[in-house]
SERO-4910 file (N, C-alpha, C, O; in steps of 0.05 Angstrom, whole numbers):
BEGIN
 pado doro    nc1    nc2    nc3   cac1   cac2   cac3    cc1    cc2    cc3    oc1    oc2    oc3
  Unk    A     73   -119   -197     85   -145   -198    112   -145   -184    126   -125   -187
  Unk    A    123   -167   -167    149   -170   -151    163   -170   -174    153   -176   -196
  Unk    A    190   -163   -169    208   -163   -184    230   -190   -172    234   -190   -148
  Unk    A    241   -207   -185    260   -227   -180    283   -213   -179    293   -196   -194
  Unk    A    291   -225   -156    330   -223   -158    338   -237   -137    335   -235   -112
  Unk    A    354   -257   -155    366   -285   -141    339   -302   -130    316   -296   -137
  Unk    A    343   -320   -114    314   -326   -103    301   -317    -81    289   -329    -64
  Unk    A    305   -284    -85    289   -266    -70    264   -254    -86    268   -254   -110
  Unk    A    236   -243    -76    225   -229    -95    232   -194    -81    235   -191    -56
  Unk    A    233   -179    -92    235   -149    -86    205   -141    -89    199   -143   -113
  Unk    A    189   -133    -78    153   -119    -71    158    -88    -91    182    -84    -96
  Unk    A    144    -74    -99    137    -50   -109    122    -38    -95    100    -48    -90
  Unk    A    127    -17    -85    107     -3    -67     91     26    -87    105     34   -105
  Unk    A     80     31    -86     67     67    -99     60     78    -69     41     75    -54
  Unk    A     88     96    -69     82    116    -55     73    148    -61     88    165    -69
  Unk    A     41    152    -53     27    173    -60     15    192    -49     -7    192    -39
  Unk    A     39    216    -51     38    244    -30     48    262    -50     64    260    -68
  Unk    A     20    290    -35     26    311    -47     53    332    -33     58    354    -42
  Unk    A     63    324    -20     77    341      2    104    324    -10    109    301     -5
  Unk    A    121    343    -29    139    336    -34    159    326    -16    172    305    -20
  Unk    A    165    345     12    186    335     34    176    304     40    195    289     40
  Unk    A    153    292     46    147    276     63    140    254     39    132    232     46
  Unk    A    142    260     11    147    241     -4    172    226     -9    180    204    -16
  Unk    A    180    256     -1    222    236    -11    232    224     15    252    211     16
  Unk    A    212    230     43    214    214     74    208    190     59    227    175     54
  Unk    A    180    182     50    163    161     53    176    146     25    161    128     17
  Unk    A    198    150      9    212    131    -13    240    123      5    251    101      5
  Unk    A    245    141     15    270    132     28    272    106     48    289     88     52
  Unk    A    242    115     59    236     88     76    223     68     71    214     53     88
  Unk    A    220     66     41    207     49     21    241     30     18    249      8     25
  Unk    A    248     46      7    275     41     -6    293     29     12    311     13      6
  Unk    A    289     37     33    310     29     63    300     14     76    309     11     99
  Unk    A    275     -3     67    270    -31     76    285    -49     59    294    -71     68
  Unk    A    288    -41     36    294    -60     20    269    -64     -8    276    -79    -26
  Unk    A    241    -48    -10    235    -47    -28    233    -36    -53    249    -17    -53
  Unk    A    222    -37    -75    219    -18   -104    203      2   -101    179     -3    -98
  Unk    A    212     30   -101    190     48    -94    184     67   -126    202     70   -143
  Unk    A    154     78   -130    139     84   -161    132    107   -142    127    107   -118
  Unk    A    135    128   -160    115    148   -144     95    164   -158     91    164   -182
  Unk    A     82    179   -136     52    190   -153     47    205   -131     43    198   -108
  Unk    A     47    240   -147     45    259   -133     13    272   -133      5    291   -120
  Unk    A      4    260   -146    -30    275   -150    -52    250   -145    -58    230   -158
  Unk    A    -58    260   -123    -81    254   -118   -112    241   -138   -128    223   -133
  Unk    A   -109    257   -161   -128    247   -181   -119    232   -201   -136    224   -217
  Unk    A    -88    224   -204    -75    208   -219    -70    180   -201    -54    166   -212
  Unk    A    -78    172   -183    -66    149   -165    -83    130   -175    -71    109   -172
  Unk    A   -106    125   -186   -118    106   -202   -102     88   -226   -100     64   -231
  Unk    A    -87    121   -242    -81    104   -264    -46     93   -258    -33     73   -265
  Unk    A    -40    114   -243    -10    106   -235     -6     79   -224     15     66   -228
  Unk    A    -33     69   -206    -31     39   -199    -36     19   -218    -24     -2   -218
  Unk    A    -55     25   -239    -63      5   -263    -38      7   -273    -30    -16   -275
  Unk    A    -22     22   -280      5     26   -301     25      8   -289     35    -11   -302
  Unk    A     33     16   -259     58     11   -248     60    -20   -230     81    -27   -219
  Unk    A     31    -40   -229     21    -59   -210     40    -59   -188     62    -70   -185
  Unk    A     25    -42   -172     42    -50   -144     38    -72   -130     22    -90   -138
  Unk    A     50    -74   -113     41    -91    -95     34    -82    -67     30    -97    -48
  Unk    A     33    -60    -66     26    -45    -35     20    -17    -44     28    -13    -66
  Unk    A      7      3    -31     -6     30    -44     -1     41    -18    -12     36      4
  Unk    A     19     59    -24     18     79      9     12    107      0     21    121    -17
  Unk    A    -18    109     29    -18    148      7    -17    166     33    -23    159     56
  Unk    A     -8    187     27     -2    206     53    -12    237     30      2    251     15
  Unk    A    -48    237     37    -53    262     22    -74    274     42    -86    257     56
  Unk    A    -79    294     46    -95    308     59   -119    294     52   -124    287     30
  Unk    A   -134    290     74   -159    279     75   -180    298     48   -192    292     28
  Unk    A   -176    318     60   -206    338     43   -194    334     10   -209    337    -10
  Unk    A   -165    327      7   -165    317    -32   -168    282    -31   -173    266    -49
  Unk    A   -163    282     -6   -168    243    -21   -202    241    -23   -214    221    -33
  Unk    A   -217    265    -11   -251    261    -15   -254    275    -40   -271    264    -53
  Unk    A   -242    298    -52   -247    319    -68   -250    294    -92   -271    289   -104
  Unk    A   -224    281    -97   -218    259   -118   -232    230   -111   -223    213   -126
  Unk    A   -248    223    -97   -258    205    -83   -235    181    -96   -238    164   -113
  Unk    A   -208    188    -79   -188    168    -91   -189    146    -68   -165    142    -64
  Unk    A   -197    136    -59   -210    113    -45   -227     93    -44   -227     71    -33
  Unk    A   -247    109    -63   -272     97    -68   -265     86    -94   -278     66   -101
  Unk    A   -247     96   -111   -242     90   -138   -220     65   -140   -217     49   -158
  Unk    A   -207     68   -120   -183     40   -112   -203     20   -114   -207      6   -134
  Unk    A   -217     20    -89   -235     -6    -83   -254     -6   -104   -264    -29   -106
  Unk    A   -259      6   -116   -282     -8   -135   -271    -14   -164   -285    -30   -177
  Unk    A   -251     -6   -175   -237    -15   -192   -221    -47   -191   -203    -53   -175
  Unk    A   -231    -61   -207   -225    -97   -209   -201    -88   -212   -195    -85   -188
  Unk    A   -185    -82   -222   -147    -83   -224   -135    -77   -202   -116    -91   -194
  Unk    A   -145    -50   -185   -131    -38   -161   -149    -54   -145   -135    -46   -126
  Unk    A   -170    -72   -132   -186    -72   -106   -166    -95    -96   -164    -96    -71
  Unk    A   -154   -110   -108   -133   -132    -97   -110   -125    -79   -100   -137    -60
  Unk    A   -105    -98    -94    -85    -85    -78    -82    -78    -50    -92    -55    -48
  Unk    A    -75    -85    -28    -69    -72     -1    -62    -53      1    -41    -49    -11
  Unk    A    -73    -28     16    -79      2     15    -65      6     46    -72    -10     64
  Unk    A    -46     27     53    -38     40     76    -37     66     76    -18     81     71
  Unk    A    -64     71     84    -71    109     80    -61    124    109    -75    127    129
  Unk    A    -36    132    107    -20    156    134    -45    179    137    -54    192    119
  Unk    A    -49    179    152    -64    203    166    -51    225    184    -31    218    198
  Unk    A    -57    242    185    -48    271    216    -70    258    236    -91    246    236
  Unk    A    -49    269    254    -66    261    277    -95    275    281    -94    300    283
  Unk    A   -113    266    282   -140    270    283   -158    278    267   -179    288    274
  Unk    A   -148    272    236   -156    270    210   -175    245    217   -170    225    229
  Unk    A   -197    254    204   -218    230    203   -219    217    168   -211    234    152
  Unk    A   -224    201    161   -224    183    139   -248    171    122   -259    154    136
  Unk    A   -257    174    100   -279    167     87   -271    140     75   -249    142     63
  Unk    A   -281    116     76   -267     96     61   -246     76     68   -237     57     53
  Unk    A   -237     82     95   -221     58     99   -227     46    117   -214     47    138
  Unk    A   -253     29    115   -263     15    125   -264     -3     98   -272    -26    104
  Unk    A   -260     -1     81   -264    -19     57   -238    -42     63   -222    -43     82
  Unk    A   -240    -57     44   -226    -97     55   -194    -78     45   -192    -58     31
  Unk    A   -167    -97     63   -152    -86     42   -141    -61     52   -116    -58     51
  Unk    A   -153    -45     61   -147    -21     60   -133    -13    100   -148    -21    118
  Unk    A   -107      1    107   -108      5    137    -93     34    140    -81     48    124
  Unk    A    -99     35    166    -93     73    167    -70     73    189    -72     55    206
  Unk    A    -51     90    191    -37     95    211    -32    129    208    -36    143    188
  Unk    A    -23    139    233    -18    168    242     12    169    229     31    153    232
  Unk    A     10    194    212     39    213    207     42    234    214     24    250    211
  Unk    A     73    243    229     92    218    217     96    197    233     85    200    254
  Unk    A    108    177    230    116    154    233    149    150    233    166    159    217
  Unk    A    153    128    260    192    127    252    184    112    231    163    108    219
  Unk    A    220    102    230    214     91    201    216     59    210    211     43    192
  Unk    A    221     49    233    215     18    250    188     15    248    180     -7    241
  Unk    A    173     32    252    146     32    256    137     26    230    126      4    225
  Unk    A    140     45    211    138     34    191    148     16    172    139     13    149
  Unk    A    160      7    179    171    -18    153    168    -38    171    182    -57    165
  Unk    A    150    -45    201    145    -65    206    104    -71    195     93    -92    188
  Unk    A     95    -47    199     68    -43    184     70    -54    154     55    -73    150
  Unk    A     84    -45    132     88    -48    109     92    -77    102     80    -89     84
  Unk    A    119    -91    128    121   -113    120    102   -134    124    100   -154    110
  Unk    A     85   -129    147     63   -140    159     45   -143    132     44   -163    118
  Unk    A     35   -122    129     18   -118     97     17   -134     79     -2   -144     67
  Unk    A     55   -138     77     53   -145     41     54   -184     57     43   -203     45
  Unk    A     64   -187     76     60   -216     91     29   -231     95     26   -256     94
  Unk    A      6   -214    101    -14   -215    111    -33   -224     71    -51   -240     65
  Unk    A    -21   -209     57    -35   -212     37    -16   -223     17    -28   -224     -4
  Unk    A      5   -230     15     21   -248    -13     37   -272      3     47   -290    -10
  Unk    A     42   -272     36     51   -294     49     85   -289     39     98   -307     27
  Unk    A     93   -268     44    128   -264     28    148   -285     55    168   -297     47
  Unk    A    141   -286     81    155   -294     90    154   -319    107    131   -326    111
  Unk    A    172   -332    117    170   -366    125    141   -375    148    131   -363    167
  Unk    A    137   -397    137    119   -399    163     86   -377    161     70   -377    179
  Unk    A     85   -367    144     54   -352    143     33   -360    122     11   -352    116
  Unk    A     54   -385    111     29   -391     89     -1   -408     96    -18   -421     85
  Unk    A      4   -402    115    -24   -416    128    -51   -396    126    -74   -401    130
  Unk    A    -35   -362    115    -62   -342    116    -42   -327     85    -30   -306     82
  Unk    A    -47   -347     69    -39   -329     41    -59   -333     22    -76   -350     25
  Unk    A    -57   -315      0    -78   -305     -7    -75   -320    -51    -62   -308    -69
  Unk    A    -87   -337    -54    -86   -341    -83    -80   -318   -104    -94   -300   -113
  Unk    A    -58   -324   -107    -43   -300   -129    -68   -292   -160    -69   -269   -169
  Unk    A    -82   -312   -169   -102   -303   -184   -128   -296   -181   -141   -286   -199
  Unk    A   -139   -303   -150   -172   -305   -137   -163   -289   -119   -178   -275   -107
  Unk    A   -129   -290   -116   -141   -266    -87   -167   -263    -59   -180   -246    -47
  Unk    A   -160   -303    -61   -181   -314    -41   -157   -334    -20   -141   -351    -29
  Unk    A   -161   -326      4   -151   -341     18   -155   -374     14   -175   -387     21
  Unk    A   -134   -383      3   -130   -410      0   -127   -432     21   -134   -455     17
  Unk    A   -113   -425     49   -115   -439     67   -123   -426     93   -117   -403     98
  Unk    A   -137   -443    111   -146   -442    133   -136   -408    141   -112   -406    146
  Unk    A   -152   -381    144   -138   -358    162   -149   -356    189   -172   -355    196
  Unk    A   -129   -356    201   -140   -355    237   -140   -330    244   -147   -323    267
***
């Protein structure tokens, strides 16, 4: 859930990596956009860490062969609480991916600057909750999580 302050909303992100260095990269640049960053270091806990913490964006940066071992992909999208959620799964370069072809869900190569990224992120959380001016023409019903007006 956004957090209010003043008549701004602040986003929550769950950022979820096993690689401690490139977790405290990927909060900093959570944090240095300007959003609320939750974290979650295990791969087989990122189910419940998202039911607990409702994000509003899910960034995971885990080795492919544990995000299949935990089929933590398949378990996002098919769970009614997390499938609403917008998913940004970081990949190594030429890591192939089981699962993100599902709605919702988009992949980019790590690492990443951090321009690059917090214009992806902001894109994200814009594309699916309409946070900023002028995009409510492709926003998404806060309880149906059905595009409510016309998306081009």
């Amino acid at each position: 859930m956004p957090e209010r302050t003043g008549d701004s909303v602040r986003r929550k992100i769950l950022v979820a990596s096993c690689d401690g260095q490139d977790g405290k990269v990927l909060v900093d640049r959570v944090q240095g956009a300007g959003y609320k960053a939750v974290v979650c270091a295990a791969a087989d806990q990122l189910l419940e860490t998202a039911v607990s913490s409702h994000p509003d964006l899910i960034v995971i940066e885990f080795p492919g062969d544990e995000l299949r071992r935990c089929n933590t992909l398949e378990r996002l999208g098919d769970d009614g609480r997390t499938k609403p959620i917008p998913v940004l799964v970081l990949r190594r370069k030429g890591q192939e991916l089981d699962g993100v072809a599902a709605s919702d869900m988009d992949s980019m190569c790590w690492p990443v600057g951090a321009n690059e990224f917090a214009t992806r992120v902001r894109a994200m959380l814009r594309i699916a909750y309409g946070d900023e001016p002028g995009t409510t023409a492709a926003y998404r019903d806060a309880l149906t999580r059905v595009y409510n007006r016309r998306f081009f």
